[in-house]
N, C-alpha and C positions, 0 to 999 in steps of 0.2 A: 690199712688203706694203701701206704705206699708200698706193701710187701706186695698183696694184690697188684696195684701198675706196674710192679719192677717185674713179676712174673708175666703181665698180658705183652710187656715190651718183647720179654725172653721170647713168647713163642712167637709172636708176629714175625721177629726180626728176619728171622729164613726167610719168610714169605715175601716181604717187601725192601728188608734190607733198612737201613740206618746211613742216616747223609755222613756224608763225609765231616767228621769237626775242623769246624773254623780258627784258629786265633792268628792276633794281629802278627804275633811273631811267636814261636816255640823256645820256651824259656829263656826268657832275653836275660832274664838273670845269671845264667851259668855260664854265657858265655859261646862261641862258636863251640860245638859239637867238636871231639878230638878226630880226627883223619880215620882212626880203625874202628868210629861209632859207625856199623854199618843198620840202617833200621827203612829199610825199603822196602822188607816185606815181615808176614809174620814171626813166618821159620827164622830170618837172620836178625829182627828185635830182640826173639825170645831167647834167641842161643847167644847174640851179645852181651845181654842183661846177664845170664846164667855166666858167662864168661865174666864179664867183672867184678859180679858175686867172689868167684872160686880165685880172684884174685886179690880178691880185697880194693879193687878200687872202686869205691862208692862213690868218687866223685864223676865217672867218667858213666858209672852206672844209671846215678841220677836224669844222663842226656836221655835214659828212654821213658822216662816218665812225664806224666800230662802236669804239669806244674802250674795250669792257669788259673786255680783258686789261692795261689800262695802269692803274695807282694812280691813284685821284682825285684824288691831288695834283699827279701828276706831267702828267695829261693837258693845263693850259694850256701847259704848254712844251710836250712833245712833241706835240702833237694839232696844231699850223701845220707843226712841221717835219714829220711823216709826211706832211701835205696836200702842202707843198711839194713834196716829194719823185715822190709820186702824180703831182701835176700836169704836172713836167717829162717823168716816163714816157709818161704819158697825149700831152702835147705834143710826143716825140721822136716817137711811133706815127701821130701825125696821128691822133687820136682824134677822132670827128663827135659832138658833138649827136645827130644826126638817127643813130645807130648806136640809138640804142632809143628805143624809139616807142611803147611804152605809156602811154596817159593814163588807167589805170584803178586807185584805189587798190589793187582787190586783185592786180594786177601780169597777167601772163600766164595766162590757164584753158586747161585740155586737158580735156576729158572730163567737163566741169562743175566740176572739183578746181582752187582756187585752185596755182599751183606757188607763190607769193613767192619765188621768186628769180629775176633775171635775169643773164643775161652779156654785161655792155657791151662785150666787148672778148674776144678770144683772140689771144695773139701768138705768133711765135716768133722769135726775135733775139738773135745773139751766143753761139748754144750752150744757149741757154735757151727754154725754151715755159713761159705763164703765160697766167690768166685773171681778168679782171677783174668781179667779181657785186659784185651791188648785195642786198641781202635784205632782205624786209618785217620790221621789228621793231616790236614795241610795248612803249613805257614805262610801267611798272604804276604807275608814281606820279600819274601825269596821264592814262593812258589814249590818249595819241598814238599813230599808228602811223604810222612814218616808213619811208623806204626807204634803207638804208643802205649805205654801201662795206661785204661782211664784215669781220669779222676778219680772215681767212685772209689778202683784199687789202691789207690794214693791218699786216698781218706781213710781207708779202710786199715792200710798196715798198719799203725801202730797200735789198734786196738789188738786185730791178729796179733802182734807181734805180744802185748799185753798176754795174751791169754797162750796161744801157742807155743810160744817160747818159753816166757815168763811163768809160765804155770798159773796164770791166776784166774782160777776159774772163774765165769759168775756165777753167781747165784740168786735165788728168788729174792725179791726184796722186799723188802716188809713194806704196807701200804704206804701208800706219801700221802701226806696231808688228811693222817683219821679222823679229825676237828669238824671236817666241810663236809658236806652233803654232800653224797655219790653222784657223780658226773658222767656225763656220758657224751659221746661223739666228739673226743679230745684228738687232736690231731697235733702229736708232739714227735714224730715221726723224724725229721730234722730239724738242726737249730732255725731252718727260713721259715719251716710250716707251725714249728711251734709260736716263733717271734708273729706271725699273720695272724695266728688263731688269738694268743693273747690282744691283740691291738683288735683284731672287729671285733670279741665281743666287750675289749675296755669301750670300744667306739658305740654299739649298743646300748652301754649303761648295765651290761651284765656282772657287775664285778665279782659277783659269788663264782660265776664260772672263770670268770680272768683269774682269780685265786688258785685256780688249779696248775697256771702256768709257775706257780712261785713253790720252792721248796721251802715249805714253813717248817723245816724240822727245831727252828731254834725260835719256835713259836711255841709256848708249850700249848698244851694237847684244846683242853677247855678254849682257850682264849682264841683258836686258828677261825674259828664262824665267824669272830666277829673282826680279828685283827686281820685275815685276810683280805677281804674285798677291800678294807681299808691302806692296806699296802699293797695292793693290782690298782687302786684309785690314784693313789699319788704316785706310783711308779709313770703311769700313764701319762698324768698332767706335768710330771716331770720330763717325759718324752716329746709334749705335745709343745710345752714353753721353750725347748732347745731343740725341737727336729732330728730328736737324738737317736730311736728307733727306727730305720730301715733297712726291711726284709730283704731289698735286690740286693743289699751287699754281703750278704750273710749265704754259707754256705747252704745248698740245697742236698749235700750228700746225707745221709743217715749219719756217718760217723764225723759227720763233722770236717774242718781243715786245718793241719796242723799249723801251728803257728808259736813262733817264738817265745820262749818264756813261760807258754803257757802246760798244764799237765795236756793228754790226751782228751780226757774227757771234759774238757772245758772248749767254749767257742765266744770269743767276743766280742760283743756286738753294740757298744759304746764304753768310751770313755768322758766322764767330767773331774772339773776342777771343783773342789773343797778345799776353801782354807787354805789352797796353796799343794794341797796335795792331790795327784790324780788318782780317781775309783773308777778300777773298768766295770763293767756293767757283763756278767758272764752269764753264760746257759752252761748247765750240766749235765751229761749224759746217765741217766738212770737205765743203766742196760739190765734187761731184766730175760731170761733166756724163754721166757715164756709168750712176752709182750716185743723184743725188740730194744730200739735204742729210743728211749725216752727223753725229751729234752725239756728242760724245765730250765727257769732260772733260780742259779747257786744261791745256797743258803749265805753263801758271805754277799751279794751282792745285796739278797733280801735282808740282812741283818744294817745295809748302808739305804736303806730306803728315808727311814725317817729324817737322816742326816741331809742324803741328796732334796728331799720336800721342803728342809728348813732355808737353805741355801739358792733352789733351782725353783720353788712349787707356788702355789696361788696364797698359804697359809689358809686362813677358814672358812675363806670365801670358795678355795678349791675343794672342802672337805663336804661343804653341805652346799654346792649346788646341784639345784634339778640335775636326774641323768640325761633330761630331754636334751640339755645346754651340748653333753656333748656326743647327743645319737642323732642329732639332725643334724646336716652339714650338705654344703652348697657350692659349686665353684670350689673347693678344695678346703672350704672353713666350714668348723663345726659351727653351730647356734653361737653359742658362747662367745666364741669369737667374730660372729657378727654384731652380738650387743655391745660387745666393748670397741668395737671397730665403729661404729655409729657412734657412743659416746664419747669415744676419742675426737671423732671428727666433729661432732658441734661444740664441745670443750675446750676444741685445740682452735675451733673458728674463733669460737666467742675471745679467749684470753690472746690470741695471738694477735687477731684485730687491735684490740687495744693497747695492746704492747707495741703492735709494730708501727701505730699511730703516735708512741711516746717515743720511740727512735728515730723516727722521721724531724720528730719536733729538735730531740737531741742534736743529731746531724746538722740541724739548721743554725742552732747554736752555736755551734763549731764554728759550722761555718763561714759566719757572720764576722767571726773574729782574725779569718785570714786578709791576708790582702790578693788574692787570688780568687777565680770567678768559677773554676772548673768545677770546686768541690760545692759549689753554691749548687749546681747543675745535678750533683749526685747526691746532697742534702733531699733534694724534691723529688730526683727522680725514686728515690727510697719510699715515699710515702704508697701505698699500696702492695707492691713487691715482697718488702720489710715483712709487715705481715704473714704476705702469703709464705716466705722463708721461716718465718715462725713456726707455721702452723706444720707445716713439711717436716721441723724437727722434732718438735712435739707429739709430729706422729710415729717417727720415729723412735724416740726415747719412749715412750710409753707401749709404744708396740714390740721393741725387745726387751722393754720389762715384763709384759705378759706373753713374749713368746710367738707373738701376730708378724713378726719379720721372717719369720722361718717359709711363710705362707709366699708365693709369686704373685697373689692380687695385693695385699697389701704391698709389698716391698712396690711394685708397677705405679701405685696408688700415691705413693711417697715419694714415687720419682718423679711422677707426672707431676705434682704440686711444683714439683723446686723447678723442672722444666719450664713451665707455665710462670711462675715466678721468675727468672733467671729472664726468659725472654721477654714478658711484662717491666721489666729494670730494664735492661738493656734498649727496649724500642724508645720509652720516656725520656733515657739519660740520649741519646740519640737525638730523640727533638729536640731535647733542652741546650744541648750541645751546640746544634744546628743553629737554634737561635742566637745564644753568644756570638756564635763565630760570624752571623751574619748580621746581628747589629754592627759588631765590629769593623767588621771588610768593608760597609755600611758607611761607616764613622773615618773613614782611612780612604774612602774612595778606591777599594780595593776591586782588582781583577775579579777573585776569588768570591764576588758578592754575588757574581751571575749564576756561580756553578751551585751555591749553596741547595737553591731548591731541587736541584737533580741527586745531587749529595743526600741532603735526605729522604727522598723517595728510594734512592737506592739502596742504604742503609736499613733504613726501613722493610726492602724486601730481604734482603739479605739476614737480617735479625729472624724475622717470621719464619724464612726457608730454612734457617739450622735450627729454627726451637721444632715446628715439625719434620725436622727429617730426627731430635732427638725420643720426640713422641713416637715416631714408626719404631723406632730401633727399641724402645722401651716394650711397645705391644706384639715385639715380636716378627715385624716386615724387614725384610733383607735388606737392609739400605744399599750396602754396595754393589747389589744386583740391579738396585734400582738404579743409582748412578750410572754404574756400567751402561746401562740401557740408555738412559739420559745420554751418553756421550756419544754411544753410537749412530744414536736418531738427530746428532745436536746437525750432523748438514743437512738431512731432509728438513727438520724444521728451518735451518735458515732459508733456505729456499722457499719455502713456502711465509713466511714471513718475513719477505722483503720489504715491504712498504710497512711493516712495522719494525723493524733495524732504521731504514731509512729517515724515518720517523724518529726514535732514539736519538740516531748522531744529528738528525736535525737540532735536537734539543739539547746537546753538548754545544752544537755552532752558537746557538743562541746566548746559553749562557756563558760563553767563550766572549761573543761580541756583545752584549749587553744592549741590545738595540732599546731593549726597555726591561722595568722593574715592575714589580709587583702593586697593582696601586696608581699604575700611569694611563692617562689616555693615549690612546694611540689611535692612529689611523690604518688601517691594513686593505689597501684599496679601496672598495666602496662601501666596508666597514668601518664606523668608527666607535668606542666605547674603551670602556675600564679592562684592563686585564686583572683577573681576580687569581688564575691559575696556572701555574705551568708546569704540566706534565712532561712525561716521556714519551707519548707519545703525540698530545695535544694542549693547545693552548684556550684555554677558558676566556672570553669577552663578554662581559654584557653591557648591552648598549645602553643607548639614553633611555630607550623605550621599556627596560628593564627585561631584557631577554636576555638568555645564556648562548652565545653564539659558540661552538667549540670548532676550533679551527687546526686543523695538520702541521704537524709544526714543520713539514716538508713545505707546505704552503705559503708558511711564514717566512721560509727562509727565503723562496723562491719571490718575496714578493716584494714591492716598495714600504717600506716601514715607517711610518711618521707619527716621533712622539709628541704628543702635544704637548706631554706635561713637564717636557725637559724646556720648555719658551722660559727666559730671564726676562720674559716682557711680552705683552699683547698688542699686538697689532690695531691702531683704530683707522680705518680708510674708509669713508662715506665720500661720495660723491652728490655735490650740488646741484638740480635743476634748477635755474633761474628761470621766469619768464624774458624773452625777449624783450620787454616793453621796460625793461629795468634800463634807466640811461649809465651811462659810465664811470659816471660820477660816483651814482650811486653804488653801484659795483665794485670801486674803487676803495670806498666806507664802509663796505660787506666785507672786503677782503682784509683791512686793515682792522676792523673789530673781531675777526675770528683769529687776524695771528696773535693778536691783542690777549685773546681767550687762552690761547695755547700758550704764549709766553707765562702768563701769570698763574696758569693751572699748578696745583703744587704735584699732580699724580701723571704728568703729560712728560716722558722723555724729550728734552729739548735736544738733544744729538738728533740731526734729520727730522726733525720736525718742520712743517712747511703748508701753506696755503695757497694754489694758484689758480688763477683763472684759466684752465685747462683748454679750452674751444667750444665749439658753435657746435649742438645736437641738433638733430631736425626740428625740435619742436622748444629746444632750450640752451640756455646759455648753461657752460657746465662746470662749476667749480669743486677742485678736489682740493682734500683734506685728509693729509697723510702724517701722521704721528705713534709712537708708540707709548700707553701705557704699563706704566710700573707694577702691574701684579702677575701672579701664575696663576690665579682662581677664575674660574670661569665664572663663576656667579660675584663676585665682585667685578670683574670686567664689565658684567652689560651690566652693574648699577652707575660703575663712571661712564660708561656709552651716554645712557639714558642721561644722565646730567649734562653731557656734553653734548648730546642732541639740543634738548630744552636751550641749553644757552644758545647752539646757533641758529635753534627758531626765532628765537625774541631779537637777537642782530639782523637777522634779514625780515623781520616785521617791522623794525623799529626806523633801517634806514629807508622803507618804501618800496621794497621791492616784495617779492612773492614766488614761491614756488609754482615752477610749470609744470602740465599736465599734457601728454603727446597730444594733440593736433596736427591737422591739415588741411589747407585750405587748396581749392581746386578751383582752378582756372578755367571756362569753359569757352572754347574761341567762337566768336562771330557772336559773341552776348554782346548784349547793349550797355553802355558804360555809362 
């Protein structure tokens, strides 16, 4: 299959030509290119290269090779020895300079279409046929465009170098895996398409054919039918519990990428820890001259299988469950891992609730035992939270004990809980907080009592704005973009929300000046009633009538404020009608029995207290009656009224006079008298 597309590429590529290769930078590992690396077009890459051959500098050689499948650490070593290698190939073939002979950066044109790629070289030798391309790249960091050995040829040499130089031929290889039943449509072509093929059809539930990706040779013969699908099972479940399998990082060349330590025909594609020792996880190249480069994984890695299962795998519950568990999968998780993701989560509700309900209790204990109020505040505010922080790690430990953390809904899922948690703690310990400080300030006759309710309103928003700006950041929304924007739009929005700013510092002046608390009657013009609220940007009233009156706290400020409920004392001022027909005497014994009343009362402020016979109404004699009552309650006030009415009815009954009622009498001139 892939000798097929590498040939349909080969002939298109005249016709339409091949992009130019991208990387971030050209071999950042070796270093600045040396001064006489000249590689700006074909003809003077290929004749550099051939030059640092015939000099033996392999390291200066390395600068014309595509080095972007090798680690940038690792590329100053291996990047002379690949050149090396190249070079002897190149030099067993009698390779010419004068084999390519473009002097033009953009390489060979057909049809007006740059191609950038050329082929220095097609060989065939020893069982083998190979070619050698040189390709236009450019490095986006500096904007160079060089002409490079591909990749492909950089994977390629040291097997060339194996068999061309080295003399080693290949040859036909005796079947792999005679145990298993003849397979068909295996796509082990390189180590990425072998590593894909093995994992969809482990993902399938296939494991007889995932057994074909394993080199059972140290399986004996008999035993491979049945031992195999069972070493492709837990190989898998051991990839799937550590995320240890991924094809994007695996080479896509046929021959593989050289890499440190390792022989040629090896490529690898995880490492784990056992016991303290690491097992890389390797593929093999079974080059067969008939079939190609075969990739399979190494018989030493299949011989570390059972070991990697006991350490990394489900144990028996991984061995015999349904294949359904792991061929159906959803949002990124197999079955399997939905059923354990659900029983995580009502197991981790269930035990965490109740746990996190005995830590709340614990805390409270504690708490009780300082002499301190704060940690009282964070005793309570745990009750709830606690849990949910429970539950969040519980999903966590249990989720990379099976492996469910490697997954982005789960790990999101774990975050979101502790988020959610973390801001649930925080808003409660906030009120809790608020309350102390404001019994307190309270208790002390503090400035600071006024600001309390803006305090935690603000608090309050503030708490909620960072738990959801940590939920956007969690599911993926740019926060800082979104900030940014925020900041940009923060003067249009001021502008447009003046009279709600206005409003705000209204509601700083207020509780700055403390004109009232929470709980007072006030009067606020031709409003009067209970304040119940005080917002940011309004003040809550309800009247006597029991309505919710909501008032601008721009309004409040602007207005005349009168509290009632700050009086050290009530007001009683009733005024007397007498009848005129009352003699003065008797007025005189009205007025001497009511100071009489007032002296003796035990709830009548005698500071300004006083009785006098005020003046002459049109229709009544008018006596006032000005004193102050000892309470703040309005409903104890009119029960003392009411008593002190009743007594000075029964004094102005009792000396003879009577309350008067308006009259008028009219005079009509020239009547008869």
């Amino acid at each position: 299959m892939r000798v097929r597309l590498f040939l349909l590429l080969w002939l298109v590529a005249p016709v339409w030509g091949l992009e130019v290769a991208v990387r971030d930078a050209i071999n950042p590992g070796l270093g600045p290119p040396p001064a006489d690396v000249a590689r700006g077009t074909p003809a003077a890459s290929f004749r550099g290269f051939l030059s640092a051959c015939a000099a033996e500098d392999f390291r200066r050689a390395a600068h014309f090779l595509d080095l972007a499948e090798i680690p940038k650490e690792q590329q100053a070593a291996l990047g002379p020895e690949v050149a090396e290698k190249l070079c002897r190939v190149l030099s067993r073939l009698s390779a010419r300079a004068q084999a390519v002979t473009s002097e033009s950066p953009e390489g060979p044109v057909e049809g007006g279409v740059p191609l950038n790629t050329v082929v220095a070289l097609r060989f065939s030798r020893s069982g083998i046929s190979g070619e050698v391309w040189l390709r236009r790249t450019r490095d986006a960091a500096t904007g160079e465009l060089a002409w490079l050995f591909t990749r492909r040829t950089v994977s390629s040499a040291p097997f060339w170098y194996r068999v061309v130089v080295e003399g080693k031929k290949p040859t036909a290889q005796a079947q792999l895996n005679p145990g298993l039943t003849a397979a068909t449509d295996l796509s082990q072509g390189s180590p990425r398409e072998a590593l894909e093929a093995f994992l969809e059809a482990a993902r399938q539930g296939n494991f007889e054919q995932a057994a074909h990706y394993l080199d059972l040779s140290t399986v004996p013969e008999d035993q491979q039918a049945v031992q195999g699908p069972l070493l492709a099972r837990r190989l898998f479940l051991v990839s799937v519990r550590r995320n240890l399998l991924q094809p994007e990082r695996v080479s896509n060349d046929p021959a593989g990428t050289p890499e440190l330590g390792l022989p040629e025909d090896r490529e690898r594609v995880g490492v784990l820890e056992v016991r303290g020792r690491q097992v890389d996880l390797l593929l093999a190249d079974r080059y067969d001259p008939g079939v190609g480069h075969r990739w399979v994984f190494a018989p030493e890695t299949v011989a570390e299988i059972p070991t990697l299962y006991r350490r990394h795998g489900f144990g028996w519950v991984g061995d015999h469950l349904p294949t359904v568990f792991f061929a159906v999968s959803f949002v990124g998780l197999a079955l399997w891992q939905w059923v354990t993701l659900a029983l995580l989560l009502s197991l981790g509700f269930w035990v965490s609730r109740r746990l996190g309900h005995f830590v709340a209790l614990l805390a409270r204990g504690l708490a009780a035992r300082t002499g301190v109020r704060w940690d009282d505040a964070l005793a309570e505010a745990l009750d709830g939270p606690a849990g949910l922080w429970l539950w969040s790690v519980l999903l966590w430990g249990g989720g990379s004990f099976l492996g469910l953390m490697t997954t982005a809904v789960a790990k999101a899922l774990v975050k979101l809980l502790a988020i959610v948690a973390s801001t649930w703690f925080f808003f409660r310990l906030w009120d809790r907080l608020s309350s102390q400080w404001s019994s307190l300030a309270q208790e002390k006759h503090s400035l600071v009592f006024g600001f309390i309710p803006i305090f935690r309103r603000i608090g309050r928003i503030l708490v909620v704005t960072f738990g959801l700006l940590a939920v956007l950041h969690v599911v993926g929304v740019p926060v800082t973009t979104a900030l940014a924007g925020l900041g940009i739009g923060g003067v249009a929005v001021a502008f447009a929300a003046q009279k709600t700013l206005e409003n705000i510092f209204a509601a700083v002046a207020i509780a700055a000046d403390r004109p009232f608390s929470l709980g007072d009657t006030v009067r606020i013009g031709s409003l009067v009633g209970t304040v119940e609220d005080l917002g940011l940007r309004s003040t809550r009233i309800r009247t006597f009538e029991r309505t919710v009156v909501t008032v601008p706290n721009s309004t409040v400020v602007g207005s005349e404020v009168v509290n009632l409920s700050a009086r050290d004392r009530m007001l009683y001022n009733p005024t007397l009608s007498l009848v005129y027909d009352t003699h003065p005497e008797k007025l005189r014994r009205v007025l001497a029995a009511i100071r009489e009343l007032l002296a003796t009362h035990p709830r009548v402020v005698q500071e300004g207290a006083r009785c006098r016979f005020r003046g002459f109404g049109e229709s009544a004699l008018l006596v006032e009656i000005y004193c102050h009552l000892q309470t703040q309650d309005w409903g104890e006030y009119l029960a003392l009224a009411e008593e002190l009415n009743f007594s000075v009815a029964e004094i102005v009954a009792r000396e003879g006079s009577a309350f008067a009622f308006p009259t008028r009498t009219v005079y009509v001139a020239g009547s008869a008298s």
